[in-house]
NULUM-69254 format. One record per residue (C-alpha): x, y negated, z negated. Coordinates in steps of 0.02 Angstrom, whole numbers, plus 50000, padded with zeros to 5 digits. Each point is the difference from the previous one (the first is absolute). Layout:
! residues N
     X     Y     Z
     X     Y     Z
...
***
This chain:
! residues 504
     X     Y     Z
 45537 44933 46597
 49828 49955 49964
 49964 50064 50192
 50073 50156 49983
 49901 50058 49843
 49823 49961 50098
 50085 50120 50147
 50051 50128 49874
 49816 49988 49947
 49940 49990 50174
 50107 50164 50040
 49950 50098 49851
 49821 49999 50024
 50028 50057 50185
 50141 50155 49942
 49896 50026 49858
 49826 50036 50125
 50110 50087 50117
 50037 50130 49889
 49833 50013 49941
 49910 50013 50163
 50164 50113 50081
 49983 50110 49848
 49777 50020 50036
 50039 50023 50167
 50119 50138 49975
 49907 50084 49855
 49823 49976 50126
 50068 50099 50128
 50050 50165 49895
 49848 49991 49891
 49826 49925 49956
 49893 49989 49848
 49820 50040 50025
 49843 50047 49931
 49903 50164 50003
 49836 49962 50127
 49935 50148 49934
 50012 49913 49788
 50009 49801 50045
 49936 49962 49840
 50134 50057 49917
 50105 49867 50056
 50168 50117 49962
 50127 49957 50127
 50093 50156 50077
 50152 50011 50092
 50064 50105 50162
 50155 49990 50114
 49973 49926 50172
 50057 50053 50161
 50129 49844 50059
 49986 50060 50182
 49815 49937 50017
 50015 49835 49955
 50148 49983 50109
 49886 50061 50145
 49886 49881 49943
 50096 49875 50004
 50104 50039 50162
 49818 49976 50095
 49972 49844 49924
 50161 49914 50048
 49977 50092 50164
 49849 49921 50024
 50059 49814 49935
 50137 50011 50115
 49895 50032 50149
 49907 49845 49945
 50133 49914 49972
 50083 50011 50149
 49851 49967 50104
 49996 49826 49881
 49819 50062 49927
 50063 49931 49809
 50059 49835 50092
 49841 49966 50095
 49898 50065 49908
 49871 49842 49912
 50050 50026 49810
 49828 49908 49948
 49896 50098 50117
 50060 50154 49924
 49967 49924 49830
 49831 49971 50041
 49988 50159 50050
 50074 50074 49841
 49908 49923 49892
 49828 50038 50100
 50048 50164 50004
 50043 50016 49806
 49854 49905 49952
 49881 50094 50103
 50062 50186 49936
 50024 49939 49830
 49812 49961 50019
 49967 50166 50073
 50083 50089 49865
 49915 49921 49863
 49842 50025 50051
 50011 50189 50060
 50127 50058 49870
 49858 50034 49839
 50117 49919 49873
 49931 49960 49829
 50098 49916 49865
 50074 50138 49856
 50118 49984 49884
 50068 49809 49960
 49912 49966 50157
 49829 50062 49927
 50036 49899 49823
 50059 49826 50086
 49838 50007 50114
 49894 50044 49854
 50064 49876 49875
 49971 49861 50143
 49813 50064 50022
 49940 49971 49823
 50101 49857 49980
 49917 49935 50158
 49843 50033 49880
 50074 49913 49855
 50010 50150 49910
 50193 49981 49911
 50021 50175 49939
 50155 50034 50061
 50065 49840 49909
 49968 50065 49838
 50136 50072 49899
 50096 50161 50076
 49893 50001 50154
 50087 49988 50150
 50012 49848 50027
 50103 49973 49837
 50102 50129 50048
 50029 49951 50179
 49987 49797 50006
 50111 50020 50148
 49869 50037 50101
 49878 49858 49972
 50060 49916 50176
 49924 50168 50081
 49842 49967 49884
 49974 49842 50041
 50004 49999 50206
 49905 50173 49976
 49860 49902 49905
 49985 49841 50112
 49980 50161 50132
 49871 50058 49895
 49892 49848 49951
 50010 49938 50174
 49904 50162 50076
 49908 50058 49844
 50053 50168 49961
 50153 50120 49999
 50058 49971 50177
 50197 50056 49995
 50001 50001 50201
 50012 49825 49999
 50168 50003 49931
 50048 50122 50096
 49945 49902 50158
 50126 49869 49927
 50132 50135 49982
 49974 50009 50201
 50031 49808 50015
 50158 50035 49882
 50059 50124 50122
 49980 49870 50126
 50098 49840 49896
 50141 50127 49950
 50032 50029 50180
 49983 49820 50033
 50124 49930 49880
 50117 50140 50051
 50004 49941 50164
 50019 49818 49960
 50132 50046 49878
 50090 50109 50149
 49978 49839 50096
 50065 49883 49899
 50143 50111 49934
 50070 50099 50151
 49967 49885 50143
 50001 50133 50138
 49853 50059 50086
 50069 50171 50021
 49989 50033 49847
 49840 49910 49959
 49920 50118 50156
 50063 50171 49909
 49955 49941 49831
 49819 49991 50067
 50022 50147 50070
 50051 50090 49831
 49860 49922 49934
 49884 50099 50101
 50067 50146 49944
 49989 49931 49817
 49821 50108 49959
 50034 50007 49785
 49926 49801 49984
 49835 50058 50099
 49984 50190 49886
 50024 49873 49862
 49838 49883 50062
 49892 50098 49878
 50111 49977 49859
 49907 49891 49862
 50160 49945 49913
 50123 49845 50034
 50117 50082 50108
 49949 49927 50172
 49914 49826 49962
 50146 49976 49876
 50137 50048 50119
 49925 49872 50134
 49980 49863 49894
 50184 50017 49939
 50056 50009 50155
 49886 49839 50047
 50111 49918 49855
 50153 50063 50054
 49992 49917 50181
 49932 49854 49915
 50143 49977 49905
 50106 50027 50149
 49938 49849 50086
 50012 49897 49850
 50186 50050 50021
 50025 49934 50166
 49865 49848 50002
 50015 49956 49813
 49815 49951 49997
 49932 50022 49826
 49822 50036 50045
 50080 50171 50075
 50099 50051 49834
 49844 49973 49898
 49908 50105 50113
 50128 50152 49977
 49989 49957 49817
 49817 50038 50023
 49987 50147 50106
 50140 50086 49879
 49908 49976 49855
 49832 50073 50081
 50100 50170 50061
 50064 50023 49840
 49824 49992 49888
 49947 50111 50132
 50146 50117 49979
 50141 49984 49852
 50121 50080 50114
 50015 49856 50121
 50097 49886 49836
 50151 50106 50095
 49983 49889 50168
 49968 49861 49871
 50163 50024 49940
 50091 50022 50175
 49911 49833 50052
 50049 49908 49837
 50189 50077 50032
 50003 49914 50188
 49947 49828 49955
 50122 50006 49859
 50121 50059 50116
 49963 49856 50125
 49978 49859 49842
 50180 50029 49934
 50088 50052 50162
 49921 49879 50105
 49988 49862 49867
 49798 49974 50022
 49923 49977 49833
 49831 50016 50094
 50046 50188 50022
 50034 50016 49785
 49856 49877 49973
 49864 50133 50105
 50082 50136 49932
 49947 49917 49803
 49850 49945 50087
 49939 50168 50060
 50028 50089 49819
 49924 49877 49939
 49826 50014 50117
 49983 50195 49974
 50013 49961 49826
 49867 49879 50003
 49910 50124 50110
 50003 50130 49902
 49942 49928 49861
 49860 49908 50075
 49933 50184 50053
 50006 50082 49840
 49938 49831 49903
 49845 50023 50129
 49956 50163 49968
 50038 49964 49828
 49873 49860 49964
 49876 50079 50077
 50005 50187 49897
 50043 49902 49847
 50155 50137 49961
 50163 49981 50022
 50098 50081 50127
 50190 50044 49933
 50148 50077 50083
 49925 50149 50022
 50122 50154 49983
 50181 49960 49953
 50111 50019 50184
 50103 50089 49908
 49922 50154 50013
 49991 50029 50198
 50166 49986 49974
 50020 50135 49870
 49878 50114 50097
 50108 49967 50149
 50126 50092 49894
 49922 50153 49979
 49931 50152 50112
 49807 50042 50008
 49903 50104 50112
 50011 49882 50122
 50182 49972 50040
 50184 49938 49921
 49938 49810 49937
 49817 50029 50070
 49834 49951 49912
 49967 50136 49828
 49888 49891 49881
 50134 49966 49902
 49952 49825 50003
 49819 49985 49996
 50024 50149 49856
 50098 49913 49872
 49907 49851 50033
 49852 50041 49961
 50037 50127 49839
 50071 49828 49940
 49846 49899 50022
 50088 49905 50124
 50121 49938 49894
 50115 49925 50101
 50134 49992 49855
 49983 50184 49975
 50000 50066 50148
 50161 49904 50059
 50089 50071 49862
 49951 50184 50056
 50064 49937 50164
 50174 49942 49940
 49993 50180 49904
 49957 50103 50124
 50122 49888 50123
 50155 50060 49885
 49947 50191 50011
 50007 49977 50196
 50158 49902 49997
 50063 50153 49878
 49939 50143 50106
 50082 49951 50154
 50167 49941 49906
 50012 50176 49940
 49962 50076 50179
 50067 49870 50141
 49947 50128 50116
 49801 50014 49946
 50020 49793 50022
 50069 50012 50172
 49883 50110 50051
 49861 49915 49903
 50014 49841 50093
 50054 50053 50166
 49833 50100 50002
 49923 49830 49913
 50099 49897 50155
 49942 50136 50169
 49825 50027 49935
 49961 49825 50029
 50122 49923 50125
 49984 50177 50107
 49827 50004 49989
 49969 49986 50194
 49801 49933 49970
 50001 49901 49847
 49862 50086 49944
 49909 49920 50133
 49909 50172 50027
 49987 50048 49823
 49907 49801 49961
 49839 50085 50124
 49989 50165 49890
 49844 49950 49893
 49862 50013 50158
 49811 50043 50006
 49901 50046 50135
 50015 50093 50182
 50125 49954 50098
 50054 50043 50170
 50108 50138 50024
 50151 49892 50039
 49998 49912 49851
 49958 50160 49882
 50164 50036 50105
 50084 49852 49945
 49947 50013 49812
 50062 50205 49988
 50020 50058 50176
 50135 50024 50149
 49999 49808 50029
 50045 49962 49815
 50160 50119 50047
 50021 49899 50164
 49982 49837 49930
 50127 50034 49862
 50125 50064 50112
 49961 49873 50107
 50039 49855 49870
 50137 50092 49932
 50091 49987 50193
 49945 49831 49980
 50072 49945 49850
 50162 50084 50059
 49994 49892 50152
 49984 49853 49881
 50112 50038 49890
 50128 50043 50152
 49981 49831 50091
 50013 49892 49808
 50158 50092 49956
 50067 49956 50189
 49949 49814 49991
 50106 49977 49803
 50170 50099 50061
 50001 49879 50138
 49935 49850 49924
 50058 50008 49823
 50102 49873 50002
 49890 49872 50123
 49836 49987 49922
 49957 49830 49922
 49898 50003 49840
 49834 49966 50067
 50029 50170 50093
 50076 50092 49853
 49838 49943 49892
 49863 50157 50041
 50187 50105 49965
 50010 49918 49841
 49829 50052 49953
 50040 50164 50045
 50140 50013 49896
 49912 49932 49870
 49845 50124 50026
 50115 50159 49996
 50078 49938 49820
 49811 49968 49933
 49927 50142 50046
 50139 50105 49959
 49958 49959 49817
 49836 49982 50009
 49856 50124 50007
 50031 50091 50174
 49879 49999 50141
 50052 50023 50182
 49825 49870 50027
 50111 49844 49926
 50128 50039 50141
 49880 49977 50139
 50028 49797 49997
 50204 50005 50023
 49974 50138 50144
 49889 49878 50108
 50144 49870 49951
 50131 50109 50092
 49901 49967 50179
 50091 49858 50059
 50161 50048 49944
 49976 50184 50110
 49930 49909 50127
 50183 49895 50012
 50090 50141 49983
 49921 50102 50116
 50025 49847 50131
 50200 49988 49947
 49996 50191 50065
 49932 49945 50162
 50136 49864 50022
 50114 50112 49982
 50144 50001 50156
 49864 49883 50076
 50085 49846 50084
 49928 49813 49938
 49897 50098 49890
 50111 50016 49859
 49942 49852 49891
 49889 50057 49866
 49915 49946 49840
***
């Protein structure tokens, strides 16, 4: 009995990504959200219908060509680790390239994260003092604090060198990819088109100049996540402390990495009850327990040394309230709500939670009385991020000074910025295609440690579904869907193939 509830759970997870990745793939196709080159900064997603007959062009030439290849044995002979070397030479090398020609300058968040590390790098605590931003946003104090080591360490506002360490976390997301395509779907098949995809993969290197946690804190959870996939199979504890640590780092950096926390907690639970190894439950315990301390190490730091207090900052609550509503952004999208009420409160975080739970029930109200405004409202919350075919990836570069050559003025606002978003729009398509292919014929064969980057998937489309919208946040969960397009892209290829039938 026992058995057949862990396959039930098992099963779910791979149904329940199925339909989610089926249903992008479908909508992806027939339409794509986008933004206006001509009025990036208003970051207001727009919506057109797509011609279906181009991506299946697309598409047809790829499999063409992968055929070809295949039957001339090219993905059999080919050396997997030299063409991992040559991936990540390759990425590492442009990523390089585009940070240093691209112009970008930190604005926005970007711009008041950089700044707050500068002057803190000073010992200058402004921002510490009550509602300043750092009260407000305590969240980001992870970002502060490797953006000030940054800062002491070369004596001024230098933001390139993080974004020279965005180009090494290109570089280690790749990586642990690969080892995690390695470990998990034993064939070299699909190990040799998964590199391939990854060539093709250009959001991670637009996203090199991006001074935010997106990239470093992506590779380090992934670092943690094939750390704690070892631990699984060699039970050596030096390994499940080291996830434990690499977890806790990507999520100071970024918040929204607590959702592979959770997927990663959920496995070794899984393992620790249905496996009967209390070392799984124990590191589970264990690994709370060490971002905890983690966390609060950081903030008693920075604490002790402005002398203030940092609280909570602003009450969670209320991205999820402003994910509720509509702004001129988008359905769920960023409209000051938060930051608002917050503030007119004096940061009261009792206050302001209690406009949250009002304004909450007025939502809940609204589209009670009018199903159809709610369907609409989050479908348009759902395709405006998931359908997003660059991430934002273009729109992260807008804030740029100086003269640039003419093909990347092209890039920024040009025919190329048209090119390149049709271009990743075929591409996620083809993604999106080869995923959906790999869970209908898999669904019921994948073990857990392959079902774990679909359960943080899963769990990614219900958070940001109620939380403040941003196609950005999706980025992370796309690059996730690589391996599993990469094995259902090789299942086509086996296809009617004899002794090549076997797959993951």
């Amino acid at each position: 009995m026992k058995d057949k509830i862990f396959l039930f759970m098992r099963c779910t997870i791979a149904y329940c990504a199925m339909v989610l990745i089926s249903i992008l793939f479908l909508i992806s196709i027939f339409s794509t959200s986008y933004f206006d080159p001509g009025n990036m900064w208003a970051e207001h997603p727009l919506y057109r219908w797509d011609n279906p007959l181009w991506f299946f062009l697309f598409a047809m030439a790829i499999f063409l060509f992968l055929y070809f290849a295949d039957q001339k044995e090219w993905l059999e002979k080919l050396p997997s680790r030299i063409l991992l070397a040559g991936l990540l030479a390759y990425t590492f090398a442009i990523s390089l390239h585009w940070v240093n020609v691209s112009g970008i300058v930190p604005d926005a968040d970007q711009k008041a994260v950089s700044f707050v590390a500068f002057i803190t790098a000073q010992n200058n605590f402004l921002f510490f003092e009550p509602e300043k931003y750092m009260q407000i946003y305590p969240n980001q104090l992870g970002m502060v604090s490797i953006l000030e080591i940054l800062y002491r360490l070369s004596g001024g506002e230098h933001f390139r060198l993080f974004q020279y360490l965005n180009c090494v976390g290109n570089c280690l997301i790749f990586g642990m990819l690969y080892l995690f395509v390695e470990k998990c779907l034993h064939k070299k098949r699909i190990t040799n088109l998964f590199l391939i995809l990854c060539f093709g993969c250009c959001h991670l290197i637009l996203y090199s100049t991006f001074l935010y946690g997106t990239t470093l804190g992506l590779a380090f959870a992934l670092v943690a996540v094939y750390l704690e996939l070892l631990f699984l199979e060699r039970k050596k504890w030096y390994l499940g402390i080291s996830s434990a640590v690499f977890i806790s780092l990507s999520i100071l950096i970024k918040n929204n990495y607590s959702i592979f926390f959770v997927g990663m907690l959920l496995l070794l639970l899984y393992k620790g009850i249905h496996k009967k190894r209390l070392e799984c439950i124990f590191l589970a315990f264990l690994s709370v327990l060490l971002f905890g301390v983690a966390k609060n190490a950081l903030e008693f730091s920075y604490e002790t040394r402005s002398g203030m207090e940092l609280g909570d900052g602003m009450p969670k609550i209320m991205w999820i309230a402003m994910g509720m509503q509509e702004g001129d952004r988008g359905e769920g999208w960023y409209n000051a709500f938060n930051y608002d009420i917050f503030r007119e409160t004096g940061c009261n975080a009792e206050k302001s939670t209690e406009i949250a739970k009002t304004a909450i029930g007025e939502s809940v109200d609204t589209f009670k009385k009018n199903p159809a405004y709610a369907l609409r409202f989050y479908y348009r919350k759902f395709v405006s991020q998931w359908n997003e075919p660059t991430y934002e990836s273009l729109w992260v570069n807008i804030s740029h000074q100086g003269k640039f050559p003419k093909i990347i003025q092209s890039l920024y606002d040009g025919k190329l910025n048209k090119i390149m978003v049709e271009y990743m729009n075929l591409y996620q398509s083809l993604l999106l295609s080869g995923a959906s292919i790999a869970f209908i014929r898999k669904r019921r064969q994948w073990s857990e440690e392959q079902l774990l980057f679909p359960l943080i998937l899963l769990g990614g489309f219900l958070f940001h579904m109620i939380w403040e919208a941003k196609s950005q946040y999706i980025i992370s969960y796309f690059i996730l869907l690589l391996p599993y397009a990469a094995a259902g892209m090789e299942s086509i290829l086996c296809l009617n193939i004899p002794g090549k039938r076997e797959n993951v």
